[in-house]
C-alpha positions as CSV (number, residue, x, y, z in Angstrom):
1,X,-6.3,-15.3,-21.6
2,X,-4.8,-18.1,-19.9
3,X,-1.2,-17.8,-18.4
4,X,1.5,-20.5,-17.7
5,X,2.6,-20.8,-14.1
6,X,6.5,-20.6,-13.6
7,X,8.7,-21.6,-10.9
8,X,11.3,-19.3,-9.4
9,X,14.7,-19.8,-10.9
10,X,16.9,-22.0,-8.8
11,X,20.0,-22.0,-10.8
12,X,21.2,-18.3,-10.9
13,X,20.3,-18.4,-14.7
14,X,17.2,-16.2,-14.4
15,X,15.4,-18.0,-16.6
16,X,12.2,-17.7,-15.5
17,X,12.5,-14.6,-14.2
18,X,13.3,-12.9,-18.1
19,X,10.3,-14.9,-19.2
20,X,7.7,-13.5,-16.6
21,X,9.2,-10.1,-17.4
22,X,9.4,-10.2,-21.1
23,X,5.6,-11.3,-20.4
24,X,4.4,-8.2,-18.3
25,X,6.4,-5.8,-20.7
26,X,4.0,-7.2,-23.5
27,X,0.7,-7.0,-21.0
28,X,1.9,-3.4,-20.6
29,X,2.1,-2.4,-24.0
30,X,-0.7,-4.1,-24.9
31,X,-2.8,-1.8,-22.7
32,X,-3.5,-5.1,-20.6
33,X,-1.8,-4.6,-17.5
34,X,-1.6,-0.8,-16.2
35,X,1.7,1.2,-15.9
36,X,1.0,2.2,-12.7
37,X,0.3,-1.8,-11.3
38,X,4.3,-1.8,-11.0
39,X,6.6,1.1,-9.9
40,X,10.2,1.3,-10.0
41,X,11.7,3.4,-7.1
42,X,15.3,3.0,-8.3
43,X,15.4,5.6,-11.2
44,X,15.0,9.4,-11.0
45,X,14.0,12.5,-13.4
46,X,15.4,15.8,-12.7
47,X,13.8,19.2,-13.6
48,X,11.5,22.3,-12.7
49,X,8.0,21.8,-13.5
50,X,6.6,23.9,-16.3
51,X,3.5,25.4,-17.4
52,X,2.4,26.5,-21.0
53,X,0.5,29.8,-19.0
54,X,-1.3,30.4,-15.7
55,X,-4.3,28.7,-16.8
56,X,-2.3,25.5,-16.7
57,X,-0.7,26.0,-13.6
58,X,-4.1,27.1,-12.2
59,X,-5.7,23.9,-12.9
60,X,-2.4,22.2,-11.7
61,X,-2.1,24.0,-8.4
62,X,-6.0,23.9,-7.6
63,X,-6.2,19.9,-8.8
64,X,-2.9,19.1,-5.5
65,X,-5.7,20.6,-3.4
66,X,-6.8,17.9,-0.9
67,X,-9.2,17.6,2.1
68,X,-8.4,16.1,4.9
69,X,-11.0,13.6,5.2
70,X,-10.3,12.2,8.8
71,X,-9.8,15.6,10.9
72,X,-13.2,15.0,12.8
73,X,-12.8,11.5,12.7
74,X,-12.3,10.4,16.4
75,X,-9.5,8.0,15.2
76,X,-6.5,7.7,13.0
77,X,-5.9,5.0,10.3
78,X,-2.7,4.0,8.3
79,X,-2.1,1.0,5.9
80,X,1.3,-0.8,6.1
81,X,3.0,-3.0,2.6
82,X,5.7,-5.3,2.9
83,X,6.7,-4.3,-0.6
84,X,6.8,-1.3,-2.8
85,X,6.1,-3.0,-6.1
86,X,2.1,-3.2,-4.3
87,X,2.1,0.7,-3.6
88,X,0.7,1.4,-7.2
89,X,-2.0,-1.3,-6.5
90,X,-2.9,0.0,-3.4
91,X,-2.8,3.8,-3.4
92,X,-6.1,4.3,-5.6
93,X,-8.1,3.2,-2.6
94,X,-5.5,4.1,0.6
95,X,-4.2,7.4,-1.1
96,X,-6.6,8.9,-3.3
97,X,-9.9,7.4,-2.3
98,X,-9.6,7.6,1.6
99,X,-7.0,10.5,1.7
100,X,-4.9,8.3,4.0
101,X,-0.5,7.8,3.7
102,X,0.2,4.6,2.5
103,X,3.3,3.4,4.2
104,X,5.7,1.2,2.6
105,X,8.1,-0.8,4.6
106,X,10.3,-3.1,1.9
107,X,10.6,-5.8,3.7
108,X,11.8,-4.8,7.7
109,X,11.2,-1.4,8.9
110,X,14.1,0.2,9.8
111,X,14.3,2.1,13.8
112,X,14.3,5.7,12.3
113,X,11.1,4.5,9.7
114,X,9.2,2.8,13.1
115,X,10.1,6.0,15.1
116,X,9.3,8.5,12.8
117,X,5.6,6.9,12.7
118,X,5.2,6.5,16.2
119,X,5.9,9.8,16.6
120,X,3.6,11.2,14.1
121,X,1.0,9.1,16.0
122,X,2.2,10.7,19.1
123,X,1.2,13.8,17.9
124,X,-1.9,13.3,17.0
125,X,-2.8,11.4,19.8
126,X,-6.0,9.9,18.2
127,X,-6.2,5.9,18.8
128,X,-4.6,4.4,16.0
129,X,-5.4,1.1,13.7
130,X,-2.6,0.4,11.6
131,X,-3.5,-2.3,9.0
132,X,-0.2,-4.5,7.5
133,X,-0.1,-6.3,4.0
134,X,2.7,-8.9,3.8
135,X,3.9,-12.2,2.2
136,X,2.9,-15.1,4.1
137,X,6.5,-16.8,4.6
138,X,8.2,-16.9,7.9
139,X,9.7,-13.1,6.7
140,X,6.5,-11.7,6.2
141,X,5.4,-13.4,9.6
142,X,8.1,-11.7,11.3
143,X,7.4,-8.1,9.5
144,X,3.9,-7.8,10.8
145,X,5.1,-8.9,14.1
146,X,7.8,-6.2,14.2
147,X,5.1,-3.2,13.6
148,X,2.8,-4.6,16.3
149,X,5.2,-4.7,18.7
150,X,7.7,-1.6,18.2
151,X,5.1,1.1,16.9
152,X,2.9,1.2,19.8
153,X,6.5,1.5,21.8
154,X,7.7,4.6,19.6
155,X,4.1,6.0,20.0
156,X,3.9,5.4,23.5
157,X,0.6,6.9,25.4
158,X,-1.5,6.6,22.3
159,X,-3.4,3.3,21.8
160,X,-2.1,1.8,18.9
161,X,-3.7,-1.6,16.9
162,X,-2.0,-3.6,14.4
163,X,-3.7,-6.3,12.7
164,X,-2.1,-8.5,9.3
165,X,-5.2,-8.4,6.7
166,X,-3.1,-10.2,4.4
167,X,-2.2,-13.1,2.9
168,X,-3.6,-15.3,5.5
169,X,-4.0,-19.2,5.5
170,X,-7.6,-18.6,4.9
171,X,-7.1,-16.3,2.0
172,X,-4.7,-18.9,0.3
173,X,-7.2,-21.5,0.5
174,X,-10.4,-18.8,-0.8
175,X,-8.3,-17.6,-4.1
176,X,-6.3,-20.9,-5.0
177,X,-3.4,-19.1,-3.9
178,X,0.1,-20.7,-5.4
179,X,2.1,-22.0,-2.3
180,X,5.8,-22.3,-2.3
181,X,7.8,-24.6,0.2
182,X,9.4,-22.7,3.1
183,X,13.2,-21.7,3.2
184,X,14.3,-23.4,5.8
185,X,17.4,-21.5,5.9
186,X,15.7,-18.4,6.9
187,X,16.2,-18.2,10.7
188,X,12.3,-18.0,11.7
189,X,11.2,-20.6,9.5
190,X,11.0,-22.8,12.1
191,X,8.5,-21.0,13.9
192,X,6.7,-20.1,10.8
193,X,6.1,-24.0,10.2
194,X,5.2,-24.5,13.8
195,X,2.6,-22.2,13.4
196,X,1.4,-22.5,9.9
197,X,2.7,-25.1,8.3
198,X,5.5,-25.5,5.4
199,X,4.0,-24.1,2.8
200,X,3.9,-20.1,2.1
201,X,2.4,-17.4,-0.6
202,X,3.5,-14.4,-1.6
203,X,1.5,-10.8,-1.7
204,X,1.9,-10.2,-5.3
205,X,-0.1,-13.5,-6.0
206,X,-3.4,-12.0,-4.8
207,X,-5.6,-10.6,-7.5
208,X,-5.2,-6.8,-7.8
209,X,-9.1,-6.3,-7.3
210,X,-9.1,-8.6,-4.1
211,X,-6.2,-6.8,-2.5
212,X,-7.7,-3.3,-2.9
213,X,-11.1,-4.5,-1.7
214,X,-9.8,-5.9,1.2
215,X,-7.9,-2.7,2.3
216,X,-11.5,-1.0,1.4
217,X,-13.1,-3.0,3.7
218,X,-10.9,-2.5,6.6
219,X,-10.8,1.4,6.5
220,X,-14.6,1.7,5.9
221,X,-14.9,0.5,9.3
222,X,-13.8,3.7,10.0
223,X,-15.6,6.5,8.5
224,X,-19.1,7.2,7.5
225,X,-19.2,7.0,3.4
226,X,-21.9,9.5,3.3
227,X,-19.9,11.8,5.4
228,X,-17.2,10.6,3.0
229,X,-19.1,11.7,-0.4
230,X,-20.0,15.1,1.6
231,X,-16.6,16.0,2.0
232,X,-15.5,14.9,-1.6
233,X,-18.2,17.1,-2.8
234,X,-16.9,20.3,-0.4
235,X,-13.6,19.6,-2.0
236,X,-14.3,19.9,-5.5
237,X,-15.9,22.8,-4.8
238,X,-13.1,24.6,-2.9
239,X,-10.3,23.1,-5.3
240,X,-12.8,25.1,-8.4
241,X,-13.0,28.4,-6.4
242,X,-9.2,27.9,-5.8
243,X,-8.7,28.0,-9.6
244,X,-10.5,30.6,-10.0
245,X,-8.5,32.8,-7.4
246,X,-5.3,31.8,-8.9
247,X,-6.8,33.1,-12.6
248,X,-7.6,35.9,-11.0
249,X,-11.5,35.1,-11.3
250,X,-11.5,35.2,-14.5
């Protein structure tokens, strides 16, 4: 299928900006694009959570039961997004693959978000690689910046290492990345361009499949994925005797 590239609207009209949408809510419908490729944080159910009998709650109550991968691991790893619409992308392989938190900054994390982190890191106390997804815009630049230098701060005494694993200059040129000019009216484009030149690219335009393999690849540095497939197995074992003990082994 091939798709038209469109510029970002410029004249408050929002052109554009209906077209690409009217165009995912088709891919979407279509079965083409997943639902869960694009979240919307804004917009809120309320309700108990109900059960036909205990058999269902059983196999709902044993199926939240997790392992935790990484409790013999002899470090800690977290992965950092610029933007929540990438969360849905990237928790198959942070969340449910690796059993890791997935932390989502939108756009500049706040004090209280950095502190709260640090801390938790603190309280581990296991040396810590913290690997940030951003735009790559003079914004984006300055969001990855931010973490690496006020997190190790807020976890202070625990060895803390950020590192940006994307979009890079080099991943722009390896996928044909779309560049956009820089905004020169943002306050750190000038050291942006200094540094990388006046063109930028955004997160969303890396393909789905690239983004989640990169992240892959930078937490499998980390743990053994034998050890990995043990412990999956050990936990679908205990989440089965769990359901059990809730039905009462029946």
């Amino acid at each position: 299928m091939g798709l038209d590239l469109v510029d970002k609207d410029r004249d408050g009209k929002r052109t554009n900006y209906n077209r690409v949408q009217r165009r995912l809510l088709a891919m979407r419908r279509k079965g083409m694009l997943p639902y869960s490729w694009i979240t919307d944080g804004s917009r809120s159910v309320y309700g108990h959570t109900r059960y036909r009998d205990l058999e269902e709650f059983s196999r709902q109550v044993a199926g939240q039961y997790r392992k935790e991968y990484w409790q013999d691991s002899p470090v800690r790893v977290e992965c950092w997004v610029e933007k929540d619409a990438l969360a849905g992308k990237l928790r198959p392989v942070v969340v449910d693959e690796f059993g890791l938190d997935l932390y989502v900054a939108r756009g500049f994390s706040s004090e209280t978000y950095l502190h709260n982190a640090g801390e938790h890191i603190q309280s581990d106390g296991r040396p810590t690689f913290v690997y940030v997804l951003t735009d790559h815009d003079a914004s984006g630049m300055s969001v990855a910046e931010t973490v690496a230098r006020d997190l190790p701060w807020h976890a202070s005494g625990v060895e803390v290492t950020v590192r940006k694993i994307a979009v890079t200059p080099e991943q722009i040129e390896e996928y044909g990345l779309i560049t956009q000019p820089v905004t020169t009216s943002d306050s750190r484009a000038q050291k942006f361009i200094q540094r990388y030149g006046t063109e930028c690219a955004e997160l969303d335009a890396l393909p789905a499949n690239a983004v989640r393999e990169l992240v892959r690849e930078a937490i499998e540095r980390h743990i053994d994925p034998h050890r990995l497939r043990i412990l999956k197995l050990a936990e679908a074992e205990e989440r089965k005797g769990l359901s059990e003990l809730l039905r009462g082994g029946r």
